[in-house]
SEVEX-408420 format. One record per residue: residue number from 1; residue in one letter; z, y, x of N, C-alpha, C, O in turn; chain. Coordinates in steps of 0.05 Angstrom, whole numbers. Last residue first. Example, Ala and Ser with C-alpha at 12.3 -4.5 7.8 and 13.67 -1.06 7.14 Angstrom:
# SEVEX-408420
[node 2, "S", [142, -45, 257], [143, -21, 273], [157, 1, 258], [161, 23, 268], "A"],
[node 1, "A", [156, -114, 264], [156, -90, 246], [156, -66, 264], [169, -66, 285], "A"],
//
This chain:
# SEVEX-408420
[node 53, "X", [-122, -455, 434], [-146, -438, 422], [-175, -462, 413], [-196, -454, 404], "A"],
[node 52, "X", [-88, -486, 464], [-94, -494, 434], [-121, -471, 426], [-137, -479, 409], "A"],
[node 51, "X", [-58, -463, 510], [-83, -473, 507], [-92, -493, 485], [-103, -514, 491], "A"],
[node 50, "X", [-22, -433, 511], [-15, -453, 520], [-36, -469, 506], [-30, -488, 491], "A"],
[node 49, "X", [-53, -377, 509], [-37, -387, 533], [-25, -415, 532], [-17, -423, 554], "A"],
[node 48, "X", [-69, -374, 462], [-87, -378, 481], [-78, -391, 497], [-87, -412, 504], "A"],
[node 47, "X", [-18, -381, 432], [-39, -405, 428], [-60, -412, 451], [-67, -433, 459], "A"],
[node 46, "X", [-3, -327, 442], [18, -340, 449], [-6, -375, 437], [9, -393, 444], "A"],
[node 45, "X", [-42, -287, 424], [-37, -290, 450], [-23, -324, 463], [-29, -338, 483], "A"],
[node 44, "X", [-34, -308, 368], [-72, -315, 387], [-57, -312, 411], [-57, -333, 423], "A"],
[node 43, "X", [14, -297, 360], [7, -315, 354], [-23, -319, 373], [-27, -336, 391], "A"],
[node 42, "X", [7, -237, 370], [18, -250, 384], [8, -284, 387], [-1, -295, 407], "A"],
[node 41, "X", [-36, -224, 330], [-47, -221, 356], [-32, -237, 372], [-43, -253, 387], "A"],
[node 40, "X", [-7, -232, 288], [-36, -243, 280], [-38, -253, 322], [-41, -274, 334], "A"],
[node 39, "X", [36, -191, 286], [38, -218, 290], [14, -239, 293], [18, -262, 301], "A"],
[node 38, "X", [-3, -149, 284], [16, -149, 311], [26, -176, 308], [25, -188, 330], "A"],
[node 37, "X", [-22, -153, 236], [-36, -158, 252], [-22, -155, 279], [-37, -160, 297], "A"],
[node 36, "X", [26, -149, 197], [16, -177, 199], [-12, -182, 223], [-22, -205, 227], "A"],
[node 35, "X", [48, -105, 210], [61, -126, 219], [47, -146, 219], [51, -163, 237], "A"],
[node 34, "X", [11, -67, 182], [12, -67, 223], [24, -91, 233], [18, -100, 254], "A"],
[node 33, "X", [17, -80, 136], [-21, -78, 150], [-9, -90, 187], [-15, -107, 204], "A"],
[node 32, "X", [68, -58, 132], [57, -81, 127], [34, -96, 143], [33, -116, 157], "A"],
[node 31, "X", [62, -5, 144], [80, -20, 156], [72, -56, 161], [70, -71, 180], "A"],
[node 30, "X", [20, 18, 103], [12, 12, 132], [30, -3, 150], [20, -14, 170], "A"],
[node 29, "X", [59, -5, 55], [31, -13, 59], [16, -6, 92], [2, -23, 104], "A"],
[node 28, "X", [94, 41, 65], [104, 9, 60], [79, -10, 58], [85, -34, 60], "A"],
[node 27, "X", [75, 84, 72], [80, 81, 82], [92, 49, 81], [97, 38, 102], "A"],
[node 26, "X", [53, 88, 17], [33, 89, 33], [49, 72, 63], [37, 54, 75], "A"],
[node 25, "X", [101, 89, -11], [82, 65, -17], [61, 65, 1], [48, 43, 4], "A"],
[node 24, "X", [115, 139, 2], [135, 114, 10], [116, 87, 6], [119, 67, 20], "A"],
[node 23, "X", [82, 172, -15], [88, 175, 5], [103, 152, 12], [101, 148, 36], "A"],
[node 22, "X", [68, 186, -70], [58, 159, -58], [65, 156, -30], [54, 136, -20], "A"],
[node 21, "X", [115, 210, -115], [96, 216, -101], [89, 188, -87], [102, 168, -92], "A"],
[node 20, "X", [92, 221, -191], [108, 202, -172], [99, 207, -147], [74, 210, -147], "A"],
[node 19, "X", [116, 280, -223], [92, 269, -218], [98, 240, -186], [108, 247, -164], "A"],
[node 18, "X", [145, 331, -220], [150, 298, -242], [131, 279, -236], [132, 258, -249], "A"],
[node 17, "X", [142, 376, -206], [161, 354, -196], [156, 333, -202], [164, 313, -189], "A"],
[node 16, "X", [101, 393, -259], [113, 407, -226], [137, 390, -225], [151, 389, -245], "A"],
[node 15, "X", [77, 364, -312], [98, 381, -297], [98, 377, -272], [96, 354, -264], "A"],
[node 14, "X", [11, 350, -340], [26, 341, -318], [57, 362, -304], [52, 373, -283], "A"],
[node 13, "X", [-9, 374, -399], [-3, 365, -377], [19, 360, -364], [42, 363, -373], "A"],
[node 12, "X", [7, 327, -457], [-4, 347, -442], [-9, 346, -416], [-13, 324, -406], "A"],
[node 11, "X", [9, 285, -492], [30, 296, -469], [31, 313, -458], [51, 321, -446], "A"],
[node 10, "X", [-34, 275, -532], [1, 296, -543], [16, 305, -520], [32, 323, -520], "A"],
[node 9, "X", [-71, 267, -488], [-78, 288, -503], [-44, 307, -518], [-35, 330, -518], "A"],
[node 8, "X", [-56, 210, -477], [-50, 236, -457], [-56, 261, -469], [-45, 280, -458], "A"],
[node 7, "X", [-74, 196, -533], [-34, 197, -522], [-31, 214, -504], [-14, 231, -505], "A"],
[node 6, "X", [-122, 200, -533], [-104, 217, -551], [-77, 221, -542], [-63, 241, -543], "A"],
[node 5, "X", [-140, 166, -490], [-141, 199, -491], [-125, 209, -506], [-111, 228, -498], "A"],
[node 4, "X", [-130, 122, -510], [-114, 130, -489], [-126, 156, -489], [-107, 170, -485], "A"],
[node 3, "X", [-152, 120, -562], [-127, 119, -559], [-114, 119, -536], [-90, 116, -535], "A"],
[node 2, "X", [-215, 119, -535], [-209, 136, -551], [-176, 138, -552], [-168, 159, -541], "A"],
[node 1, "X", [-209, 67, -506], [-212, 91, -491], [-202, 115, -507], [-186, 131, -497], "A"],
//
């Protein structure tokens, strides 16, 4: 713990721009979330109906 303080300690702070934003990762993670439960559902739809449920 002590040697990771020190290193962020020489870096200082954080610069204006430089900082990664999460906007694409958020968005590549709810994409995801949505496909595998829009496929989740078809699949149950598409089992109910030809009666495997």
């Amino acid at each position: 713990m002590e040697r990771v303080a020190k290193r962020q300690a020489k870096l200082g702070p954080m610069k204006e721009g430089k900082v990664f934003e999460h906007g694409p990762a958020k968005f590549l993670f709810i994409f995801v979330l949505g496909f595998v439960i829009i496929t989740h559902l078809v699949i149950l739809v598409v089992m109910m109906r030809s009666g495997l449920h």
